[in-house]
FIZABA-655036 format. One record per residue (C-alpha): residue number from 1; residue in one letter; x, y, z. Coordinates in nm, 2 decimals. Layout:
residues N
NUM/A/X/Y/Z
...
This chain:
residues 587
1/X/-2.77/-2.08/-3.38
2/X/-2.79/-1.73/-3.24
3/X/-2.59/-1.45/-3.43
4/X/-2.51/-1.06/-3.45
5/X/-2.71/-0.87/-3.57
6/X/-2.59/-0.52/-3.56
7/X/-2.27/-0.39/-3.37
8/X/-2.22/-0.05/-3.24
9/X/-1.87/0.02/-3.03
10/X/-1.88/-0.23/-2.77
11/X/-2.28/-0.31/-2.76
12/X/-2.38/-0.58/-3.01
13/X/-2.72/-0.71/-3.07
14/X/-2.88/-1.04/-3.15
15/X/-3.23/-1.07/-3.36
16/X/-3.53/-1.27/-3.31
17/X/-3.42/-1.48/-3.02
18/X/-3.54/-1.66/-2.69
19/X/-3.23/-1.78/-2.55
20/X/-3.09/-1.54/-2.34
21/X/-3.16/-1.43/-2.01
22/X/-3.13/-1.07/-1.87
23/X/-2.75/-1.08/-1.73
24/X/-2.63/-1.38/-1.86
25/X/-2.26/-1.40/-1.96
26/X/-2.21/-1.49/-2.33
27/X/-1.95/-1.56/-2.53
28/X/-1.93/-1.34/-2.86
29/X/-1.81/-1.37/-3.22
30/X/-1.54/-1.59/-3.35
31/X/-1.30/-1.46/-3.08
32/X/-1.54/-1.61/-2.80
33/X/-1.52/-1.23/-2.68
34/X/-1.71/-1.22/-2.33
35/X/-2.03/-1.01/-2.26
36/X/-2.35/-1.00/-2.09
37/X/-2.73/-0.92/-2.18
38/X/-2.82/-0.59/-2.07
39/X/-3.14/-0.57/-2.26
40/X/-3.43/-0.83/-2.36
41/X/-3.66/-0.73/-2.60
42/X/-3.91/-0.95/-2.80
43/X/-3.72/-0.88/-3.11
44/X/-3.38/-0.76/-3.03
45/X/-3.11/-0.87/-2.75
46/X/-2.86/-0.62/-2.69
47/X/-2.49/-0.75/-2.52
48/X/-2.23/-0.50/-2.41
49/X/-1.90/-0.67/-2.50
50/X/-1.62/-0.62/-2.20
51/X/-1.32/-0.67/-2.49
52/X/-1.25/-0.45/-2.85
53/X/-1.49/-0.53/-3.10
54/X/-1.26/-0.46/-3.41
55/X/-1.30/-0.68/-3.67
56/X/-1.59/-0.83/-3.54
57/X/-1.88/-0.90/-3.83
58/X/-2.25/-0.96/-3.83
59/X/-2.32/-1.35/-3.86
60/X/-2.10/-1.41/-3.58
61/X/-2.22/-1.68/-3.37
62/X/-2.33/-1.58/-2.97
63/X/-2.29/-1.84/-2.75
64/X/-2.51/-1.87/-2.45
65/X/-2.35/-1.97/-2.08
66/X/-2.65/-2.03/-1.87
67/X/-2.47/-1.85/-1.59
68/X/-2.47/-1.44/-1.47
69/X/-2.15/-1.27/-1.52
70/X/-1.95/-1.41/-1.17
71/X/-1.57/-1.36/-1.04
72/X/-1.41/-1.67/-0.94
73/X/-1.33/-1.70/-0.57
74/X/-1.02/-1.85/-0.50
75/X/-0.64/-1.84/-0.35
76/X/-0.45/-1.70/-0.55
77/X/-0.64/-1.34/-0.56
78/X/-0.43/-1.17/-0.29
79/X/-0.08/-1.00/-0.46
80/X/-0.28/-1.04/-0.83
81/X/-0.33/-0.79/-1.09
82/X/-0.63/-0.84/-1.27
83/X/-0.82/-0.60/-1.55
84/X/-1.19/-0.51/-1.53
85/X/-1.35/-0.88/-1.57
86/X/-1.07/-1.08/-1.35
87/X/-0.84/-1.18/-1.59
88/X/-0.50/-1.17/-1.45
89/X/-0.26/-0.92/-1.67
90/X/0.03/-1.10/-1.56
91/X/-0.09/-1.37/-1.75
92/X/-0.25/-1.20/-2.01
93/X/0.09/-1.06/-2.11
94/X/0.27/-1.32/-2.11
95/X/0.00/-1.48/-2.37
96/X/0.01/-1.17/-2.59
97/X/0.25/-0.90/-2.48
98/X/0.20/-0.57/-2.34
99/X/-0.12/-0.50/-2.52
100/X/-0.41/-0.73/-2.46
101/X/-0.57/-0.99/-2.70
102/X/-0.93/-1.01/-2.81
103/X/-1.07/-1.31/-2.68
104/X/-0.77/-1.41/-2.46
105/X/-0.93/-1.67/-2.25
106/X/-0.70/-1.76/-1.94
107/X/-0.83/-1.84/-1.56
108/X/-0.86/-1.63/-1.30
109/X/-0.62/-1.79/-1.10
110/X/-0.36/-2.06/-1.11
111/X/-0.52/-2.41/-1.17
112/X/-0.22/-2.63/-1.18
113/X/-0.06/-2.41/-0.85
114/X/-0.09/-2.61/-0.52
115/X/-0.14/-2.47/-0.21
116/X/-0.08/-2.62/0.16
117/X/-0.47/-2.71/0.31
118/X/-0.52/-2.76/0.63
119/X/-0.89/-2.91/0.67
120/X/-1.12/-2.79/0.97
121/X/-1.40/-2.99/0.96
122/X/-1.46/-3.44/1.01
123/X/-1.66/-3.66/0.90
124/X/-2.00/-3.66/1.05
125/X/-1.96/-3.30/1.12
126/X/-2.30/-3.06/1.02
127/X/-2.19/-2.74/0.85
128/X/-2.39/-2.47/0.66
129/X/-2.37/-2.11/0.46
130/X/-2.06/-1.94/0.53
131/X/-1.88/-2.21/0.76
132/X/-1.47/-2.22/0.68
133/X/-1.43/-2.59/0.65
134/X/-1.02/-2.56/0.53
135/X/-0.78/-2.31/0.54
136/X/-0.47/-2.22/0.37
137/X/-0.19/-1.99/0.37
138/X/-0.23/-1.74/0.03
139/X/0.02/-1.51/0.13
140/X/0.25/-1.49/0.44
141/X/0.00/-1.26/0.59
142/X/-0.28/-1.35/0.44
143/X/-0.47/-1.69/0.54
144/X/-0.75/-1.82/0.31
145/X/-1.05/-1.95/0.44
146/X/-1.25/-2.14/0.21
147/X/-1.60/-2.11/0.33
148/X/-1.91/-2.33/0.21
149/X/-2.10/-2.14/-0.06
150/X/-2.34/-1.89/0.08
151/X/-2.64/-2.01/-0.14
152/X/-2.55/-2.40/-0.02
153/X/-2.81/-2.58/0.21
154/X/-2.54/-2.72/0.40
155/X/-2.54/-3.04/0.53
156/X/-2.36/-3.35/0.69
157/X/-2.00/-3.42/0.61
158/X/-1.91/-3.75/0.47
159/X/-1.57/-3.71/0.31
160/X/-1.29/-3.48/0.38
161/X/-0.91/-3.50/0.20
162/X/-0.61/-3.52/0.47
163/X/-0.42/-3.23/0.50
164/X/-0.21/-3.20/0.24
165/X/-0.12/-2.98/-0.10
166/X/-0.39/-2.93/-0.35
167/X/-0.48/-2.77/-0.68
168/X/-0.76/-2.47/-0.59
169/X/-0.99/-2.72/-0.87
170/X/-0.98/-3.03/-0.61
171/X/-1.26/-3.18/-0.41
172/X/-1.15/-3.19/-0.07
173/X/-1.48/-3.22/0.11
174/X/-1.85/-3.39/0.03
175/X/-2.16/-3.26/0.20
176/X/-2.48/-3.46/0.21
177/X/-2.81/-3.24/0.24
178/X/-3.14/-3.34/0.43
179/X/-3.27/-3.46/0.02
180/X/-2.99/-3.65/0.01
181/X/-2.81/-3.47/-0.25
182/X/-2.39/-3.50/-0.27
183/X/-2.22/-3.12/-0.29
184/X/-1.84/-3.15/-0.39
185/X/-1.65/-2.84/-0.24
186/X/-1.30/-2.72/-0.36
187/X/-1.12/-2.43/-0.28
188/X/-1.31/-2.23/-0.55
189/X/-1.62/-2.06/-0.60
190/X/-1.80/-1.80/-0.84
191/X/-2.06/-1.52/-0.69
192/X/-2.22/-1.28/-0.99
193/X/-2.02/-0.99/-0.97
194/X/-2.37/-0.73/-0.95
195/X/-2.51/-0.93/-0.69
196/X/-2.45/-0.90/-0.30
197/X/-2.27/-1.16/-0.05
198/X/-2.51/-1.21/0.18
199/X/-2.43/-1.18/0.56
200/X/-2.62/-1.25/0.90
201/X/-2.64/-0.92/0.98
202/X/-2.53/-0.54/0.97
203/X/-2.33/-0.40/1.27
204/X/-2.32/-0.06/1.42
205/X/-2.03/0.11/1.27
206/X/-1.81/0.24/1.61
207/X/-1.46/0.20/1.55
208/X/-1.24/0.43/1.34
209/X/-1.07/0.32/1.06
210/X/-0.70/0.42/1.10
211/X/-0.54/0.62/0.84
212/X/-0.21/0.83/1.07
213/X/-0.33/1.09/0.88
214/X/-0.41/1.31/1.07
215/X/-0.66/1.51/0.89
216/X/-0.83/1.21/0.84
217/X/-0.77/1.06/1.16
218/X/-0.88/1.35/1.38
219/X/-1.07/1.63/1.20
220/X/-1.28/1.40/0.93
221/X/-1.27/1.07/1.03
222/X/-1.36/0.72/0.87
223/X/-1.54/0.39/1.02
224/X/-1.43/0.09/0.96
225/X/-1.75/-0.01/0.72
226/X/-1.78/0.35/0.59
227/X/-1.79/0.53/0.30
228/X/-1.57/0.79/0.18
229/X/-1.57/1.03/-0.10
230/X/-1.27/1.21/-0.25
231/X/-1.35/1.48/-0.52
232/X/-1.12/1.70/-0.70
233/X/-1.01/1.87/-0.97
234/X/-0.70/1.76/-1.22
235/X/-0.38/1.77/-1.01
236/X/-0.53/1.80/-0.68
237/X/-0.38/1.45/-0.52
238/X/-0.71/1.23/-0.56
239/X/-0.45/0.96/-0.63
240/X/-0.16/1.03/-0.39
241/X/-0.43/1.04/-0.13
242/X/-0.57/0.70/-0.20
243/X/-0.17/0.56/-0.23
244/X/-0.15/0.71/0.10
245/X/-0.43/0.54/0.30
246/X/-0.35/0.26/0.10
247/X/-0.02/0.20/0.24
248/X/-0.10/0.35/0.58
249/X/-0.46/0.24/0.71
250/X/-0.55/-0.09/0.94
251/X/-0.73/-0.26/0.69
252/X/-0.64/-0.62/0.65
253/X/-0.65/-0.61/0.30
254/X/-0.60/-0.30/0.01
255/X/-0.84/-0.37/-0.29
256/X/-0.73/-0.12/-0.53
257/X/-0.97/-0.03/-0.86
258/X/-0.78/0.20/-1.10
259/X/-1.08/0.29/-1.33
260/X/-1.02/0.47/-1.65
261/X/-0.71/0.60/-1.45
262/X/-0.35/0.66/-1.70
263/X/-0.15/0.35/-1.73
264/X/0.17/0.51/-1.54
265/X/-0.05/0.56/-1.23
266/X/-0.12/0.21/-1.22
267/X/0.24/0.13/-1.28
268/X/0.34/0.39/-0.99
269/X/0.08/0.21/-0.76
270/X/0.23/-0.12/-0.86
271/X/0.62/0.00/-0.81
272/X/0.55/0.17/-0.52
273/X/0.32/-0.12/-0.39
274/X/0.59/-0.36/-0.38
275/X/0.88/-0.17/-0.25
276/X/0.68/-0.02/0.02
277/X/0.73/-0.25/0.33
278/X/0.38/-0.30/0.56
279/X/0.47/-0.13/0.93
280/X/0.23/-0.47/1.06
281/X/0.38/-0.72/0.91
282/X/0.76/-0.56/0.80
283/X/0.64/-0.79/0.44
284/X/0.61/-0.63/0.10
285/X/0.25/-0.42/0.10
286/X/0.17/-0.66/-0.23
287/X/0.14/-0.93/0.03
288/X/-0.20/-0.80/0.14
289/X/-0.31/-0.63/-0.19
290/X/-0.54/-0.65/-0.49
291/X/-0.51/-0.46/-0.78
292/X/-0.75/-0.41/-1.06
293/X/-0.65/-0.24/-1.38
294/X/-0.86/-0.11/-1.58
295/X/-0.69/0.18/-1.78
296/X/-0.87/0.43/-2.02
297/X/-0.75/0.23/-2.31
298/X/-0.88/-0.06/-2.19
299/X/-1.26/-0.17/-2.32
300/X/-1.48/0.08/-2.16
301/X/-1.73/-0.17/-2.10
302/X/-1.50/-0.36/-1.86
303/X/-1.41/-0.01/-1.70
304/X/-1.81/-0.07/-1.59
305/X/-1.79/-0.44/-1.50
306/X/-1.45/-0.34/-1.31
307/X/-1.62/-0.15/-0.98
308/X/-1.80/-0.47/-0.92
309/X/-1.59/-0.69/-0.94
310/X/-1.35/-0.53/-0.70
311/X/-1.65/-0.53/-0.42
312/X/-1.69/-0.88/-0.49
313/X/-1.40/-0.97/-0.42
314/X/-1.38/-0.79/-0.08
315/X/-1.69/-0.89/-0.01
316/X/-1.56/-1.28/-0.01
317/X/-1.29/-1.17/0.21
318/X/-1.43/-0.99/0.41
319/X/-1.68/-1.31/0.48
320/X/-1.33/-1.42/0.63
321/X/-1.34/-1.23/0.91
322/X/-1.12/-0.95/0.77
323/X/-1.15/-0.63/0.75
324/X/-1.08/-0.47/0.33
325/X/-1.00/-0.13/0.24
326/X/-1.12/-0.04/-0.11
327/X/-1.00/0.25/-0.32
328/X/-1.17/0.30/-0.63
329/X/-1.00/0.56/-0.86
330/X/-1.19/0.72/-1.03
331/X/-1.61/0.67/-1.00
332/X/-1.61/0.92/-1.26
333/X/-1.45/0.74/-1.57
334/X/-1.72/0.45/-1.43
335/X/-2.00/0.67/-1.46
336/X/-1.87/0.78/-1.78
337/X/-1.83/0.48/-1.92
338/X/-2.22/0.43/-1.81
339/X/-2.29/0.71/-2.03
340/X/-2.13/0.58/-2.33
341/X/-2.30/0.28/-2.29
342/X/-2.63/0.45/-2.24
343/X/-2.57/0.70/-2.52
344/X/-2.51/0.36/-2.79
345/X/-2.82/0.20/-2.63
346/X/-3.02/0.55/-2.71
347/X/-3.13/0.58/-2.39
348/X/-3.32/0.90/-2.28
349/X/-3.02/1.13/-2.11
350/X/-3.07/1.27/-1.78
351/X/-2.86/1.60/-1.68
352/X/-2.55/1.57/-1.82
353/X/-2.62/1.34/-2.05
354/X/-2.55/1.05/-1.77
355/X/-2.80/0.80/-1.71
356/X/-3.13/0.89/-1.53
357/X/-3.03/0.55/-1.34
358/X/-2.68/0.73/-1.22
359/X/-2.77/0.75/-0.87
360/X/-2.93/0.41/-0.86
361/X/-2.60/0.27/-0.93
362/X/-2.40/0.52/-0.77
363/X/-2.59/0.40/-0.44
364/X/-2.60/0.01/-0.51
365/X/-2.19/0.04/-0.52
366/X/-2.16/0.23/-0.21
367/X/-2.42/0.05/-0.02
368/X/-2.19/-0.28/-0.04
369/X/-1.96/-0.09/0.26
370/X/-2.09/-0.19/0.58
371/X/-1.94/-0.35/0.90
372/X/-2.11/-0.73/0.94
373/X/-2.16/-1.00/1.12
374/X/-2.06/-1.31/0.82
375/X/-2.28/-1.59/0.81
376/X/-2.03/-1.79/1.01
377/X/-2.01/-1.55/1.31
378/X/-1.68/-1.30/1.23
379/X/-1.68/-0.99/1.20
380/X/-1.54/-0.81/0.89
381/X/-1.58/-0.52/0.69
382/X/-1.52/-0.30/0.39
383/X/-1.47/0.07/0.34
384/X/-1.51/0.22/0.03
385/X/-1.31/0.54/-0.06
386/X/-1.40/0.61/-0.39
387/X/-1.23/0.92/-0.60
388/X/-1.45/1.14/-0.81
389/X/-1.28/1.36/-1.12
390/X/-1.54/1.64/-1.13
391/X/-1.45/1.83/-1.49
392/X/-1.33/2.20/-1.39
393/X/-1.31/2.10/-1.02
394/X/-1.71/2.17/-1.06
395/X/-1.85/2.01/-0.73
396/X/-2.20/2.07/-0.85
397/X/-2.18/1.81/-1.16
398/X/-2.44/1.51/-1.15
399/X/-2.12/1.27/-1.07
400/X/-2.05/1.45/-0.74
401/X/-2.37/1.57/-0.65
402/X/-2.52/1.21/-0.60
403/X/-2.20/1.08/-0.44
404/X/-2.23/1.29/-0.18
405/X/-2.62/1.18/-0.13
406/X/-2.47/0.82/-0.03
407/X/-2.16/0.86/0.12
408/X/-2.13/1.00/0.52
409/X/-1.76/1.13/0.46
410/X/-1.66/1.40/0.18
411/X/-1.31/1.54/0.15
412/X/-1.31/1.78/-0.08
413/X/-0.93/1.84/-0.25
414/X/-0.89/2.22/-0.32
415/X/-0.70/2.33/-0.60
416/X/-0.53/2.64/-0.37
417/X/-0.40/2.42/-0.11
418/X/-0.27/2.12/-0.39
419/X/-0.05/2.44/-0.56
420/X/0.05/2.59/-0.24
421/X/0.20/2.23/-0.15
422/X/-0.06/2.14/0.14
423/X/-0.05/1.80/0.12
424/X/-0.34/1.66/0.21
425/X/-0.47/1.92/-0.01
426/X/-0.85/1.86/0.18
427/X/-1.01/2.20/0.23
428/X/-1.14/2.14/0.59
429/X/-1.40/2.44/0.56
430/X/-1.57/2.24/0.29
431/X/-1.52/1.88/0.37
432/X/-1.74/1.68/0.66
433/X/-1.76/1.36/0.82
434/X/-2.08/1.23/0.99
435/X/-1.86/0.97/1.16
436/X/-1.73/1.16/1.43
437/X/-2.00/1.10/1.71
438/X/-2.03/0.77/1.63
439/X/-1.66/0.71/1.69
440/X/-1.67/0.94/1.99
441/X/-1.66/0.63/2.27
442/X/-1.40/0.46/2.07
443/X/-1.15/0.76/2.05
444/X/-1.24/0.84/2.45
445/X/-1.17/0.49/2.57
446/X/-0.87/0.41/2.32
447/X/-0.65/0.80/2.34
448/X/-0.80/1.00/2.59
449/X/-1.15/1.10/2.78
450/X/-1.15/1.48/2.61
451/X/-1.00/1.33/2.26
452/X/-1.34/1.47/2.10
453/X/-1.41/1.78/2.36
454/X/-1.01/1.89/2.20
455/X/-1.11/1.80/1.84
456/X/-1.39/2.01/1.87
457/X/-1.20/2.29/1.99
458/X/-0.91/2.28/1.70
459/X/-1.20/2.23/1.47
460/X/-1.34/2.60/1.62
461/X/-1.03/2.74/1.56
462/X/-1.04/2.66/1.21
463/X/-1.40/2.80/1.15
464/X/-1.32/3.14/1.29
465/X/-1.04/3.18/1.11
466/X/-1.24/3.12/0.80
467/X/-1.47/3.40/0.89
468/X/-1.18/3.63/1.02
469/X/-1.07/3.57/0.69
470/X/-1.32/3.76/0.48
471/X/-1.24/4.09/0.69
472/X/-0.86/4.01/0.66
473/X/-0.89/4.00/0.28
474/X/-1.04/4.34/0.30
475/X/-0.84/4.54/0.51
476/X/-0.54/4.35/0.58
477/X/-0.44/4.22/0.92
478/X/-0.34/4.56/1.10
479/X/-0.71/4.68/1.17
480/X/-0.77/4.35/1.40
481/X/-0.73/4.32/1.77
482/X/-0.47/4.14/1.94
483/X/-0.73/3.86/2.06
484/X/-0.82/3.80/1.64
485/X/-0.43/3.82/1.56
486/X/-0.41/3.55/1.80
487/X/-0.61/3.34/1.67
488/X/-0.53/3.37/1.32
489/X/-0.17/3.28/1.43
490/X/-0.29/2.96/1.63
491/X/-0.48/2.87/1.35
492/X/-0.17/2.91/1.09
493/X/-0.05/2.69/1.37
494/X/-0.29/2.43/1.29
495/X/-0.27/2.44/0.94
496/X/0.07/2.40/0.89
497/X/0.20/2.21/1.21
498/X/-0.09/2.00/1.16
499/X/-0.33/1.96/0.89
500/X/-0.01/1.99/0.65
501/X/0.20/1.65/0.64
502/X/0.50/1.52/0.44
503/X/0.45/1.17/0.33
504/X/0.86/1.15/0.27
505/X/0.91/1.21/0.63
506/X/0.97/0.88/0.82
507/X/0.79/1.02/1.15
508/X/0.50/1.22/0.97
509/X/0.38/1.02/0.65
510/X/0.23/0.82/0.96
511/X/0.11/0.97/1.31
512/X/-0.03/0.74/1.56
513/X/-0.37/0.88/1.72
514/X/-0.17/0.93/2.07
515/X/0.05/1.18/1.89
516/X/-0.21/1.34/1.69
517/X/-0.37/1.42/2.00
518/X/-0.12/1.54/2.24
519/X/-0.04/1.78/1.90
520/X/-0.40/1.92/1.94
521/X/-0.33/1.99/2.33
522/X/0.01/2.14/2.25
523/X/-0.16/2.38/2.05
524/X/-0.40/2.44/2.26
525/X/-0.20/2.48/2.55
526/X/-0.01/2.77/2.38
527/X/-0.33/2.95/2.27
528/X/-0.45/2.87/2.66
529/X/-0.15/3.05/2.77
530/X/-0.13/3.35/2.51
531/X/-0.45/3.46/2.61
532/X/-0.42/3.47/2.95
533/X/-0.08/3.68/2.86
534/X/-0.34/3.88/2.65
535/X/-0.51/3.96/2.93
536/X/-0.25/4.08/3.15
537/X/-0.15/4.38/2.89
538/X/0.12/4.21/2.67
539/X/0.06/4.24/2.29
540/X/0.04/3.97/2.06
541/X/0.34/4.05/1.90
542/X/0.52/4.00/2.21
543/X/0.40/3.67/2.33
544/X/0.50/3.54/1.95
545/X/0.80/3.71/1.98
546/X/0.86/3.40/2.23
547/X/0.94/3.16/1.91
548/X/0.66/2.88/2.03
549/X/0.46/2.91/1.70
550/X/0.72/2.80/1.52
551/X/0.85/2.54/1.75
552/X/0.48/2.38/1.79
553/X/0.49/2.39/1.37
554/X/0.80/2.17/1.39
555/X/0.72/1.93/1.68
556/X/0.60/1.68/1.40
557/X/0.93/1.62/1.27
558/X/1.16/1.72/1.59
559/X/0.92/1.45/1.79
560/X/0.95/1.08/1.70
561/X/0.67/0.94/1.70
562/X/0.79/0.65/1.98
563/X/0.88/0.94/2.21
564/X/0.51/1.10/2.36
565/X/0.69/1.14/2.67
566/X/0.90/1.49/2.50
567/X/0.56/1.64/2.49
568/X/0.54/1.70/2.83
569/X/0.92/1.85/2.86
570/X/0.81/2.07/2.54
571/X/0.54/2.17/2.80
572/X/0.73/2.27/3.09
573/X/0.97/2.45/2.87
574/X/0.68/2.66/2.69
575/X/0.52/2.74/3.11
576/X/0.89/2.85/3.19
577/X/0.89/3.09/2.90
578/X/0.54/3.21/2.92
579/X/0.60/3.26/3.31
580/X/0.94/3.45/3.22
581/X/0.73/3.67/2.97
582/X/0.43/3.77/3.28
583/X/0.71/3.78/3.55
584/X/0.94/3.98/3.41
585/X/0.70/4.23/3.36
586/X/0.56/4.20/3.70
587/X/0.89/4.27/3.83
């Protein structure tokens, strides 16, 4: 019988022993705690444990599984709560109160809950990797497909169940291979958690993913498939951004990782989670959502495990045919936790003291976004948006620095903006997406022909503003010309009347993209107009004198957003005035 050895925080290792495999899930100590190997050596085995080690003695037995560490794949994951290695808290609690047990073993998901299954496939039928042969309803928005196992060779059916309600344990179908061999499918599977679902093939990413924010939306955009980024200082809004394109993008389904996050952010995702009703489906958000908890209390070795099994389970969804949104708050307190480890494993440190295999990991997370073809011939996809906690809002730490190597869209929070309450608080002169041409035919053919030709002229604005800005801070706005007055007012215009949004206002905490855009040609429109004025002899302090700055600032409240049509009476209204203005003087 295999036993500890030595134990040091949450890594343990076992001497003199050939009986485990590089990582294999095993069960630890008395308590059955779980781990997995994450070092083979001819004379030690190490094991990072993913629960407390307190209390836990050398001469404690290890107990090999035979199997890598996997997340079980079943209904029942949608509206869950589960901690870093899939254990449901719910559950957990209710087991051992608020705080967690050592060695709490309880499923995933409910094994004596039935659910309604409606089969898809007959006997005689041939079916392979990936094909849905039942369905059933997990949520009221949410249908679950269960799908043969993509490492299954497939095969001829020869017995399916009748429609009817079963436990997620239950054979309803048997599949006969070319060998001969009988495979007994239920509506559960596992998939190791480090290991990618496989798919037929990667798609071109094209299509936005749609946030109604209009930052987002317009200025940095977001495929469907991408990869996001989100670095900032302490009290920047990392989170309150991710709870707002959480509740607000077109994902099917929110997978949310809070990863060494406080325990009262969870709890305010949670709370707000299920009061917030989905706009698609007027149902609670929780309908379509997946929470994983893994709070910097909890084992920091689970904090590791917890980033991957969040992707696994979109992945499996997303072999569905739906499309899954993840937010994973924060990649820093992950890579931390990859330092403790490291640092108790003695591991030569890297800058930092992180890893030298940081950005090796770093990449293998964010290389699991992607927009597919499944193996049964949907389409779905996952996002990632990941947060990253940079310490002193330092940008240039190892944590950021390699993010930004593997991810196509960075929106930098700024710490100026967050206290001057600019909500989003993402500093546009340091933030970029490389989506934006590759959406460029969807935004044409789905809001307007010149949707990118007016984005790029906002986004202008914006950059000369930034370099009017340095002269402005030396001398004040006085010395400049009427034309650079101008523009530093349209740009204010932007900013505030558009960049800025208030998520407590029931017409801007969402924008559609057809609002968002005729905004962008309202403000162009004025600066159009106050320039031709400009060059007829008025001053710039006449033509603002006219009160449209303001008014254009407040069109995102004073215009619902089911009413584009007032756009074009604020337009004729602003031509009258600006035609008043050059006539009058004419006359």
């Amino acid at each position: 019988m295999d036993v500890i050895y030595s134990i040091n925080g949450p890594v343990v290792k076992v001497a003199d022993t050939r009986t485990f495999a590089m990582q294999e899930m095993v069960y630890v100590g008395n308590k059955r705690l779980i781990g997995e190997v994450i070092r083979v050596e001819s004379d030690f085995t190490t094991i990072q444990v993913y629960e407390g080690t307190t209390g836990l003695k050398p001469g404690e037995p290890v107990e090999a599984t035979g199997a890598p560490m996997s997340a079980t794949l079943a209904p029942g994951i949608i509206t869950n709560i589960f901690d870093g290695i899939e254990r449901p808290l719910r559950r957990l609690s209710e087991m051992s109160g608020a705080f967690i047990a050592d060695g709490a073993a309880v499923d995933s998901v409910d094994t004596e809950l039935e659910y309604r299954v409606y089969m898809n496939v007959s006997v005689g039928d041939h079916v392979s990797a990936g094909d849905i042969y039942c369905t059933c309803p997990e949520t009221p928005v949410v249908e679950h497909r269960c799908m043969v196992p993509p490492l299954s060779k497939g095969g001829e059916v020869i017995w399916v169940a009748k429609n009817g309600d079963y436990k997620v344990t239950d054979t309803v179908v048997k599949i006969k291979d070319a060998q001969g061999r009988v495979e007994e499918l239920s509506l559960m599977q596992k998939w190791p958690i480090r290991t990618p679902r496989p798919c037929k093939r990667r798609l071109p990413i094209d299509r936005p993913l749609v946030t109604g924010q209009r930052i987002v939306d317009t200025i940095l955009p977001i495929a469907k498939g991408g990869t996001a980024a989100i670095p900032g200082g302490f009290g920047t809004g990392k989170t309150m951004t991710q709870h707002q394109l959480a509740k607000w993008c077109d994902a099917d389904i929110i997978v949310y990782i809070g990863c060494g996050e406080r325990g009262n952010e969870m709890t305010q995702v949670l709370e707000e989670f299920s009061e917030l009703i989905d706009p698609r489906t007027q149902k609670p958000l929780t309908d379509r959502t997946v929470l994983i908890a893994n709070t910097s209390n909890m084992p920091v070795a689970a904090r590791e495990a917890s980033i991957y099994t969040g992707i696994t389970l979109a992945e499996y969804y997303r072999d569905m045919g739906y499309h899954i949104a993840i937010m994973a708050d924060s990649t820093s307190r992950w890579a931390e936790a990859l330092r403790e480890i490291s640092g108790r494993l003695e591991e030569m440190p890297a800058e930092e003291g992180f890893p030298a295999y940081l950005p090796s990991r770093i990449s293998e997370f964010y290389e699991r976004a992607g927009y597919v073809e499944t193996l049964n011939g949907k389409e779905g996809s996952v996002t990632i948006i990941g947060a990253v906690s940079p310490q002193g809002a330092d940008f240039s730490e190892p944590v950021t620095q390699n993010t930004k190597r593997f991810v196509r869209c960075f929106w930098a929070l700024d710490k100026s903006l967050a206290y001057a309450r600019h909500y989003p608080a993402i500093n546009w002169n340091t933030s970029y997406s490389e989506y934006a041409e590759d959406l460029g035919a969807y935004y044409r053919a789905k809001v307007s022909d010149d949707f990118m030709e007016v984005r790029q002229e906002i986004s202008n604005i914006l950059v000369e503003e930034n370099t009017l800005m340095e002269i402005v801070k030396l001398m004040g706005t006085d010395v400049l010309p009427d034309d650079q007055k101008l523009l530093i007012e349209t740009a204010r215009i932007v900013r505030v009347g558009f960049l800025q949004q208030n998520a407590y206002h029931k017409d801007d905490t969402y924008v559609p993209l057809e609002k968002q855009y005729l905004m962008m040609k309202m403000i162009l429109s004025f600066y159009e107009k106050a320039k031709d004025a400009l060059a007829e002899g008025f001053s710039a302090s006449q033509i603002l004198e006219l009160g449209w700055a303001e008014k254009i600032i407040k069109i995102k409240y004073d215009i619902p957003n089911d009413k584009p049509e007032m756009f074009r009476d604020y337009e004729l209204e602003m031509r009258a005035d600006f035609e008043k203005l050059t006539g009058g003087a004419d006359q």
